[in-house]
Structure formats: structure tokens, C-alpha cells
N, C-alpha and C positions, 0 to 999 in steps of 0.2 A: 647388422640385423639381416634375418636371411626373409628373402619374397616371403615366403609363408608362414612367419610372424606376421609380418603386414597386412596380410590379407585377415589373416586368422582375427587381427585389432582389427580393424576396419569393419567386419562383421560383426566384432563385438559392441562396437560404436554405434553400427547401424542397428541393430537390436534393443540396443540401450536405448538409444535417441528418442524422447516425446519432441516434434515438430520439430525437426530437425537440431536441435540442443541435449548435449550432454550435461551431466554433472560433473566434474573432476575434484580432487582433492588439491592440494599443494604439493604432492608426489607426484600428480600428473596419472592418478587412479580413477578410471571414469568408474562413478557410484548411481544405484538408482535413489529416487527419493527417499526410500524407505530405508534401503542401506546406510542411506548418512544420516539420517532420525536416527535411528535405532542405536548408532556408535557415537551419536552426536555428535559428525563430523564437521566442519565448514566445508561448504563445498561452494563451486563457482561455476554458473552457466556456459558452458563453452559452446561454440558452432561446431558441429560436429563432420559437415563437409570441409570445413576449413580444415580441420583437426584430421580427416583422412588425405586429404590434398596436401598437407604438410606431410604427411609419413611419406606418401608416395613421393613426394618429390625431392625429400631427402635420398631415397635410393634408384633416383635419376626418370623419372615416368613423372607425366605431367599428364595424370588424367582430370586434368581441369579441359583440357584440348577435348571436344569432341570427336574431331578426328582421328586423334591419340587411341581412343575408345573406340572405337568403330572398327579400328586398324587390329585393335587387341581382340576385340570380339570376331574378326573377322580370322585372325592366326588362329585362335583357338578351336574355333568352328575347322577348320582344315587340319588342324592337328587330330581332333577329333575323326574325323572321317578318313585320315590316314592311316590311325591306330585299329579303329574297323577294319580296313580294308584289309594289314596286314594279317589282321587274326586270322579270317575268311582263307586268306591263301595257304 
């Protein structure tokens, strides 16, 4: 699974989620309520930080760490400001 599947899920999770919970199917299909009425799915409450905390750390990043976080936002912000920088020159 490449980074930007993960993210791209983890957005869709955070999107989905009422109070922090998903719906998931038995394929591991996060559903909104209306979507599993309406096909008359079973669906199952899942924790939805849990459920992004596992993708990520299946592909080695433990953004459960604070720090971990801080560290990522803190790369990216400089990434950022270096990719300006080069345009400008």
C-alpha cells in the first residue's frame, strides 16, 4: 500500500466518522448510515482513530506519538518553504 492510499483512507474515515466512529461492513467498507439502510447492509461501529492508527502503523509511522506528529508537521512545513524558495530563484 503506497503513503497516498493512506492518507487518501484516513480522510475518508475522518469525513465519514459521527463522533468519532465509523460504520464498516465485513469487507472492511466504511459505510455511512444511510448507505447501509438503503443496501441493507450489517454494519459494525468501528473507532475510527483506532482504525487510522492501524493503517499508519502497518506502513511503519506511529502517529499515535505526538511527537511523531509534530516532527511530520514540522518536515512538511520546511518542505514546503523550500519548494517556494526554489520556485522564486
Amino acid at each position: 500500500m503506497k503513503w497516498n492510499s493512506v492518507i487518501d483512507k484516513a480522510l475518508e474515515v475522518l469525513r465519514t466518522s459521527d463522533r468519532g466512529y465509523v460504520l464498516m461492513d465485513m469487507y472492511n467498507n466504511i459505510l455511512t448510515p444511510e448507505e447501509a439502510a438503503f443496501n441493507k447492509v450489517q454494519v459494525t461501529p468501528y473507532n475510527a482513530l483506532k482504525f487510522i492508527q492501524t493503517q499508519f502503523s502497518a506502513m511503519g509511522l506511529d502517529i499515535s506519538d505526538k511527537n511523531v506528529r509534530v516532527k511530520l508537521i514540522a518536515l512538511l512545513e520546511e518542505f514546503d518553504r523550500l519548494q517556494k524558495e526554489r520556485i522564486k530563484s
